[in-house]
Every structure is written in C-alpha cells, then in structure tokens.
N, C-alpha and C positions, 0 to 999 in steps of 0.2 A: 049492275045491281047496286044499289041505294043503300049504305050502312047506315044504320042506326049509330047515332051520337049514343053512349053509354056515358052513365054521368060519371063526375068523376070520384073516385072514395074518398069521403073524408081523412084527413090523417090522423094516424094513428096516438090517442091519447097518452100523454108522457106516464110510463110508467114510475110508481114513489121508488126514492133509491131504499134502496136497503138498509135497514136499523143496523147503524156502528153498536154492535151491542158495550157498555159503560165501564173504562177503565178502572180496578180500584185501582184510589191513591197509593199502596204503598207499592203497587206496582209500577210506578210511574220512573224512568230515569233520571237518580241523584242527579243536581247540580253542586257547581264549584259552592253556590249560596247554601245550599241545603248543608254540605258537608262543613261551612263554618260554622252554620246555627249548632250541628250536634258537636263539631271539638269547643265552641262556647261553653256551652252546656258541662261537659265534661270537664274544663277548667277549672270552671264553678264548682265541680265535687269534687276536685282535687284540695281547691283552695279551703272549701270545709270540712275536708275531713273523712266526706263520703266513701271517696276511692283514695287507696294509699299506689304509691308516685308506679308500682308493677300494674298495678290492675287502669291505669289510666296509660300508662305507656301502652299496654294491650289493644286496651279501645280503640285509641286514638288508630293505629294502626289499622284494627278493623275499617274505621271509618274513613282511611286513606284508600280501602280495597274494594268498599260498599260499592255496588252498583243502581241501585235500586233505593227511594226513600223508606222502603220497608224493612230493610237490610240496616239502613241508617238509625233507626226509629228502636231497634233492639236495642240497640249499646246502652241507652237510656231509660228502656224502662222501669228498671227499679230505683228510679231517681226521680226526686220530687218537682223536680222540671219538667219534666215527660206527663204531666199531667197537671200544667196549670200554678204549681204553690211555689212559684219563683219568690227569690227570698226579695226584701223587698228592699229596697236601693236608700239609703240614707238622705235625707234633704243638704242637698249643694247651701254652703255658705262661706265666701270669700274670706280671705283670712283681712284681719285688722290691720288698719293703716296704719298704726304704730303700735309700739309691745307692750303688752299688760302692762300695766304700773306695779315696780319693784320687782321685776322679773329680770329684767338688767341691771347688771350694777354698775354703779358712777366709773371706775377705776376699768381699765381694760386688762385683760386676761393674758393677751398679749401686741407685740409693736411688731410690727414690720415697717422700714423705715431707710428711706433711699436719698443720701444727698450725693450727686454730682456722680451716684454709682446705683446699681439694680439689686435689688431684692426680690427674691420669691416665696413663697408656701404652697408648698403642691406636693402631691400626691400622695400615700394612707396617713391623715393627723387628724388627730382628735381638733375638733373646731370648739372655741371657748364662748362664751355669751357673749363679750365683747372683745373687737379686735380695730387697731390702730391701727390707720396708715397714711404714710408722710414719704410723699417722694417733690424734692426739690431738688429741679436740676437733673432727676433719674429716672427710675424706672419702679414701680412694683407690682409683682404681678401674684394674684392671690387666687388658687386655683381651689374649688371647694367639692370637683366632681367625685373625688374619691375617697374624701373626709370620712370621718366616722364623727356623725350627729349627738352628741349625749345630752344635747338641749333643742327645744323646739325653737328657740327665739334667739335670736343671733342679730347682732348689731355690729355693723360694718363702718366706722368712720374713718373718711378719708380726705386727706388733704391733697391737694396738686398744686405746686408752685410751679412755672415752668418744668412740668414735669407729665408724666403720667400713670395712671394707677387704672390697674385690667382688673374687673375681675371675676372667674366662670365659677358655674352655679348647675350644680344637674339640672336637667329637665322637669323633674316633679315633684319639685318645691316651689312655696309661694316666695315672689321676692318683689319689695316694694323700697322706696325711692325717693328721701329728700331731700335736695340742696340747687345749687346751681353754680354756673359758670362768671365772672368776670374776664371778658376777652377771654374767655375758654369754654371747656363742653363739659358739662355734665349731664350722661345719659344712662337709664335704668330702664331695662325692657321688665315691665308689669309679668309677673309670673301669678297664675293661680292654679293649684292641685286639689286634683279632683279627691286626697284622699286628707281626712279632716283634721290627724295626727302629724301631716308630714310637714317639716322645717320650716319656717316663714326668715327669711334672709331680709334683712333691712341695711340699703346702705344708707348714709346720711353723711353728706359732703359737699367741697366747694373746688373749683377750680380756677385757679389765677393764672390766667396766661396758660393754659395746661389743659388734660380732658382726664376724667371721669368714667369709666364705662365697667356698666355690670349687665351679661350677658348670659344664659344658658349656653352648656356645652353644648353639641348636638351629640345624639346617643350615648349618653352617661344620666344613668339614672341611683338615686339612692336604692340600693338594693337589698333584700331583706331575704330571711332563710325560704320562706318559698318562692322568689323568684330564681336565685340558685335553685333550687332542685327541678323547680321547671327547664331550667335550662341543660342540666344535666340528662333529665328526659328527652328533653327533644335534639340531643347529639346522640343519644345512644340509638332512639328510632331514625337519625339520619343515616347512622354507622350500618343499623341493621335493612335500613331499604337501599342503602346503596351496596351489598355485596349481591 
C-alpha cells in the first residue's frame, strides 16, 4: 500500500524574547568610579564649609558601605553638587619667571655657606626672601619641605666652586631656575602649582667645576589647616573600619 508523501511543516516562527523590563539608574551596582565622584564631591563641602570634618567623617563612611548609585547619590543631596552648581574652578596661570620687582631685596636674609666642609637648613624654619649659598670645596644642602613660608617669593642664590649645593622643594610650589654650569651642572626641575597663592622658589646660580640641583621632595607637600584635619579624618575612619 502506497503512502502518501505528507508535506513537510514549515518551522516554526522564532518566537520575540521577552521585554527585559528597564533598570532605574539608582538601582544599578556602585562602582570603585562612582564611589570616588561622591567622596570628591564630599571633599568639596568639607573644604567649604558645607560639612564640618563629624558630618563628612560619616558620609564618607556611608559611601565606603553604599552598594548601589542610589545609596551613593543620598549623601549629597543637600549639596550643591548633587545638582549641577559646581563651584567653578579658577583660570590656571603659570607663576612668573622672575619676582615682582622690589618684592626681593638686594641683601639676603640669610647665608649658608660651605668651604672644604658641609652645611645644611632642613627641617621646621621659617624661609626668608632671600637666601645665600656658597659651597667651595663642600657641600650644601638646603631642604625647604618643611619650612614654614611667610612670603610667597623666595630667591635662592647659589654658588658652586668645586663643590655642591642640593636643594628640595615640596611638591606644590612653583619653582623656576636661572644660571648655568662651567665644566659643571646646573639643574632646576620647572615646578608649577595648581594653587595661585602657593610659594614660587627661584633659584639663580652658577656652577664651576661643581653641580647645582633643585628638586621637589617626593610626598612633602606645604600643608595648611585643612589638609591636617583631612587627614586627621581619614586615620580616624581608618581606626574605625579596621576594628
């Protein structure tokens, strides 16, 4: 008996997937990025004024614990960042390549001064407008990371006769640089601070047979009342998340 060929069924049309119904944003899983934009932000109203250093110690805290950008997005909202009215950042301008005129005076404030033996200035002293230095034969080493600044312009001359003169600079101050070496080195690494008030260091020297060298320290910054209390802050929420 003879079967009939039955045709065969088309296949079956792809059924649409399913609508992901739409995540809100504040639902979404903080990131490492997300949680530095909100302790920025909280910074910012620490350094204004906003939050005094208890109610920022808190936040910050909260926002080490957030799980979520929604969670993140509380801590700030009664802050004017949280919606747009960021305060607005000052126009960047290089400090001058050399000091006001009559801001320095002729005569130096004080000598350091090194023959056939070493001299140093380092650590808490008040730093004067102008400072001498003459190392022949020795050494001088003239350390400014922990100075106490009572002038913004500071003038650094130094001599090197077979000799040499160091000398470190915090991190964020401007520092600029002119003379040079015969048969020796004079070198000044270009410093410029982002902040419009802070020190401008000028050294201005020669080296005979000798080197010159002005450097920033690495991690020594001039430090002022609220970066102390920031940091006081953030040992106390270390102290407190590590019990």
């Amino acid at each position: 008996m003879d079967l009939q060929k039955q045709p065969a069924s088309a296949p079956a049309a792809p059924q649409p997937a399913p609508a992901v119904a739409d995540v809100p944003a504040s639902a979404l899983r903080a990131s490492d990025a997300d949680r530095d934009r909100i302790a920025d932000i909280l910074r910012e109203a620490l350094a204004e004024g906003r939050l005094d250093a208890d109610e920022h110690a808190e936040r910050v805290e909260g926002v080490l614990s957030a799980k979520t950008v929604g969670e993140l997005e509380a801590f700030i909202q009664d802050l004017p960042a949280a919606h747009g009215h960021r305060r607005t950042t000052p126009s960047y301008s290089p400090a001058p390549n050399r000091p006001t005129e009559g801001a320095i005076p002729a005569e130096a404030d004080q000598h350091v001064v090194a023959v056939f033996s070493s001299a140093m200035r380092k650590g808490r002293w008040r730093a004067g407008r102008r400072m001498h230095a003459y190392a022949v034969f020795g050494n001088v080493e003239i350390d400014l990371s922990e100075a106490i600044f009572e002038y913004q312009q500071i003038v650094i001359k130094a001599i090197s006769v077979f000799g040499n003169v160091e000398i470190r600079v915090p991190e964020n101050v401007s520092l600029r640089g002119t003379g040079g070496g015969v048969l020796g080195n004079f070198e000044v690494d270009t410093l410029d601070s982002l902040e419009p008030d802070a020190p401008v260091i000028y050294v201005d020297g020669w080296a005979v047979l000798g080197n010159i060298e002005a450097k920033p320290k690495r991690g020594k910054l001039v430090a002022d009342i609220l970066d102390r209390v920031q940091r006081k802050v953030d040992k106390s929420l270390r102290k407190h998340l590590d019990r």
